[in-house]
N, C-alpha and C positions, 0 to 999 in steps of 0.2 A: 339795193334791195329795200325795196317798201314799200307800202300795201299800198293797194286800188281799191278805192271803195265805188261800192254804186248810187250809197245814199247814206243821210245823217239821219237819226231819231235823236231827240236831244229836249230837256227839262231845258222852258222858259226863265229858271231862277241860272241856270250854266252860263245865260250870255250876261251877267252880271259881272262876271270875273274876266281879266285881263287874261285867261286861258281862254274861255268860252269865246271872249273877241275875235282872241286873234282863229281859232279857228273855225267860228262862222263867214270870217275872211277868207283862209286860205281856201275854205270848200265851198265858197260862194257857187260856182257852178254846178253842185250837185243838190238835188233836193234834199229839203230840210222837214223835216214831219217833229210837226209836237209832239212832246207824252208828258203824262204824268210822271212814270217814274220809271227811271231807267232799270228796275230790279224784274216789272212786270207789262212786259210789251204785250199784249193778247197775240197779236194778229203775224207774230213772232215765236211764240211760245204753241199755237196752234200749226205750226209750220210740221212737214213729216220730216223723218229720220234720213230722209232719200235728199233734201232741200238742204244738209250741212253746208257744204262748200258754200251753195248761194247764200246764206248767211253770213258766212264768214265776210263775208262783200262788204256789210256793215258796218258802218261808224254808231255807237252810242255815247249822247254826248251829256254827261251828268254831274250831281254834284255826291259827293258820300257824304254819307251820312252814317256810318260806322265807324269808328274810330279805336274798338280795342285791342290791345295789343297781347298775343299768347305766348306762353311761356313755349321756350325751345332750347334744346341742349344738346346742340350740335355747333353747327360755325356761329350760331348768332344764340342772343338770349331772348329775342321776344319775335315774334312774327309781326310784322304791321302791316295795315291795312292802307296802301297809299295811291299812288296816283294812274293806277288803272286796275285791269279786272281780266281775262279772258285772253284771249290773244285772235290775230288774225291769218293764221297757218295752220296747218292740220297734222300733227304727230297722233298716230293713231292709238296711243295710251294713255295720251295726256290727261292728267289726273283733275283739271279744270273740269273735265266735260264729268269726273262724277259729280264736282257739285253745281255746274249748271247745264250739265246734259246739251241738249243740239243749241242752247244759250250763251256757250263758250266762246261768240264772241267781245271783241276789243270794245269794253266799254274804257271811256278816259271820264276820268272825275279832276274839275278846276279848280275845287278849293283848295292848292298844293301851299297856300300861303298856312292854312289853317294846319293843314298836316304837317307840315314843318314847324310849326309855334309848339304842337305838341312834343315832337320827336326831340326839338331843343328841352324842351321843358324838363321832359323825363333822364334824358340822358347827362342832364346837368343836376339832377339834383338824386340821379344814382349815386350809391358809396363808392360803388365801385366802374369803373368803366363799360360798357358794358356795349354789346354788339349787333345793330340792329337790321333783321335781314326785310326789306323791303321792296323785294321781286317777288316774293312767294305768291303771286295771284297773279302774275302776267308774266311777260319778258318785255323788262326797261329797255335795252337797245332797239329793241322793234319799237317801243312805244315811242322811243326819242324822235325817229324820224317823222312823227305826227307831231309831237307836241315840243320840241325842242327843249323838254324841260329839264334833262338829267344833268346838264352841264350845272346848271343853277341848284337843284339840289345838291350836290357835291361840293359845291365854292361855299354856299352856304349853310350848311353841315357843318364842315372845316372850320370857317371862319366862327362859329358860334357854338358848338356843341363838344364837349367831351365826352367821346366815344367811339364808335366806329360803325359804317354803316356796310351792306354786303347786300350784291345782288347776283343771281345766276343767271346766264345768257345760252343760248344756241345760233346767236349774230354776231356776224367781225366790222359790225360798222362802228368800231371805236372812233375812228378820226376825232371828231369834236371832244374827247375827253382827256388825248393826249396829252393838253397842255393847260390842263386845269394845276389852279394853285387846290389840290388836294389833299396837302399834310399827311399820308399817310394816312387817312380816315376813311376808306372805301377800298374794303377789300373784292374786286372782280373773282370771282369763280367763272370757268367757262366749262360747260357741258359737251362730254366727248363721246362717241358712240362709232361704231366700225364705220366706212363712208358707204357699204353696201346698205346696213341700215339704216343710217340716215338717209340716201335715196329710194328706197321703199318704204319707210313708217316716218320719218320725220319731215314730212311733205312742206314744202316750203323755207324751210330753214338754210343755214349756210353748207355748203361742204365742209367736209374735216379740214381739209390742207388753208384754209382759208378762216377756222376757228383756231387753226393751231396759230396762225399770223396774229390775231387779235389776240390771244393769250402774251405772245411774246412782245407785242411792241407795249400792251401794258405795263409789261413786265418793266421794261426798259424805261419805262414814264414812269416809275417810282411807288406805283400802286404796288400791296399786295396782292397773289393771286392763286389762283387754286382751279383743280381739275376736277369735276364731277363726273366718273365715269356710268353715268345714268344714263335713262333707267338702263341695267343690266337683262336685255331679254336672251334666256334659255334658247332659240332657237333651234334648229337642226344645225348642226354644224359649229356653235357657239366657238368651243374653246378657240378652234383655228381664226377664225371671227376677231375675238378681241382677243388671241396672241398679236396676227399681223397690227389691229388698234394699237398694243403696245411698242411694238418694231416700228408703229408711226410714231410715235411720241417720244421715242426715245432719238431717233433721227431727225427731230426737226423740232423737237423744242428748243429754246436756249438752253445755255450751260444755267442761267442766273434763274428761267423759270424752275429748273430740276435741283437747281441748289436750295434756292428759298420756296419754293411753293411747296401744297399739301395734294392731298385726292382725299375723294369722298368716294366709295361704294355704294351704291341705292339699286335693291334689284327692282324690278317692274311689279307694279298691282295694276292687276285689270279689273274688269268688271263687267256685269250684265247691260251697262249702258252703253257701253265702249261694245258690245260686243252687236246692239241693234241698232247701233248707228252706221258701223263700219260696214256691216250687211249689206246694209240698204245702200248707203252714200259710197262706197268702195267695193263692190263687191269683187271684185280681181284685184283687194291688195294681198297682202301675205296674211294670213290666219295666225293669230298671238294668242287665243286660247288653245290650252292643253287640257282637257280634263283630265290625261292621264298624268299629267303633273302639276295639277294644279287643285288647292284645296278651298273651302269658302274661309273669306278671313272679312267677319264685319257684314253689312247688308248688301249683299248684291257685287261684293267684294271675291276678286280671286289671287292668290298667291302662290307661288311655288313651294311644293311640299318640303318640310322641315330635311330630309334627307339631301337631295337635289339642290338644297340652299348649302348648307351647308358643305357639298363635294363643291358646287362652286366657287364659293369663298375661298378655299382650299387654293383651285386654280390661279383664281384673280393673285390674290398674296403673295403666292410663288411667279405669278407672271411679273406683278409689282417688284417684286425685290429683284427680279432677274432683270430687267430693263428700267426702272425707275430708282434703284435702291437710295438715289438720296433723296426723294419723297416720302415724307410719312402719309401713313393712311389716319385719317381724323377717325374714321369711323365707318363698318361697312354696316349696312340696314336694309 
């Protein structure tokens, strides 16, 4: 599994870098369009709401130039900004497209020599250990099979930093990470969702029976790992939904993932963007606004009402202990 592009947009300063090389080689066959700056393509950013998928098609090929890192206080301690941006699949909630709307796709940034000097830097001269999640703006597995880099940042992580690094997936192309000398310093999270909805709203992503394979053989290469059962959508019919999710995971994980792993609960935020994109670009997917359950949280933001969150929680917990009971929950939100 991995993406088809139709064309590269890409900063003249990206083919500087032993990234930007090697993949102005690999996609040598497809055309290559200058820009300025990979943050503001016009002639991309002028595209309609109806034109998503075809964007998606996209390569952006740049260098960052942000660098800070935010406080988090869940699996990891700081959020970083690393070596991509967007992704090139279409989950009709994904929370990229609030902050770059129908722009949501796969940019890759080359400076990964520069983001690693930092991430050493900081994480060696913490007091304390400390846990750095560096997926949060894209999915590393998908990105890997562009850019081959994740094996390299894990060896060298390991080999130079005290701490621990964590990213979340919705891909089971672990192969290449099996047999990294990893130390224990990259915890995998893998992202689980009913396989009904991930074939209607998590459009291009892996099937369940085939992320629950990628959890477990992690497991077994010595990595930490952990389940995200994100985002949690309310749907009609939910609970039976994610019951039978849990009657899969309880049947086909390893004994070692359910002995030592954790879960993360995250329900779903939608939005007015998600909601004039999906219109236009999907209009026969399944409807994920509720207004009858659904309250404004933030600008153009929607969530499930404080009641309904809370009878769910309820469910999940009780599903949790009833088929997972030697999983702790880190935290539901």
């Amino acid at each position: 599994m991995q993406p088809v592009f139709d064309r590269v947009y890409y900063e003249p300063a990206a083919l500087r870098y032993p990234l930007g090389q090697y993949l102005r080689e690999r996609y040598d066959s497809l055309p290559w369009i200058e820009i300025e700056n990979h943050n503001n393509i016009p002639e991309l950013r002028a595209a309609s709401n109806r034109d998503f998928a075809r964007l998606k098609r996209h390569l952006i090929v740049g260098v960052r130039k942000t660098h800070r890192y935010t406080e988090n206080h869940k699996v990891s301690d700081f959020l970083v900004p690393y070596t991509s941006s967007g992704c090139s699949v279409m989950c009709l909630y994904c929370y990229l497209v609030c902050n770059y709307n129908k722009c949501a796709y796969l940019r890759v940034f080359v400076n990964c020599e520069e983001m690693m000097e930092k991430l050493v830097r900081t994480a060696n001269a913490a007091p304390n250990k400390h846990v750095f999640e560096i997926g949060s703006n894209s999915d590393l597995i998908l990105e890997n099979t562009v850019t081959n880099n994740l094996p390299w940042t894990i060896e060298e992580f390991a080999r130079r930093a005290d701490g621990k690094l964590t990213f979340p997936t919705k891909f089971h192309m672990v192969k290449p990470l099996l047999h990294l000398e990893h130390r224990q310093k990259t915890i995998f999270r893998m992202s689980v969702n009913p396989q009904p909805l991930i074939r209607k709203i998590e459009l291009g992503t892996s099937p369940l029976p085939a992320r629950i394979e990628a959890v477990n053989a992690m497991c077994d290469a010595g990595y930490p790992v952990g389940l995200l059962i994100a985002p949690v959508m309310l749907v009609s019919g939910w609970e039976e939904l994610y019951e039978q999710l849990f009657k899969a995971l309880r049947n086909t994980l390893s004994d070692a993932v359910r002995r030592t792993g954790f879960l993360e609960i995250i329900f779903m935020t939608y939005s007015f963007v998600h909601r004039a994109i999906n219109e236009e670009a999907f209009p026969s997917a399944p409807q994920l606004y509720a207004p009858d359950q659904m309250v404004g949280r933030g600008k153009g933001k929607y969530r499930y009402k404080a009641p309904m969150l809370s009878e769910a929680e309820s469910v999940l917990r009780a599903l949790s202990a009833k088929y997972l009971p030697e999983m702790r929950i880190l935290y539901v939100s």
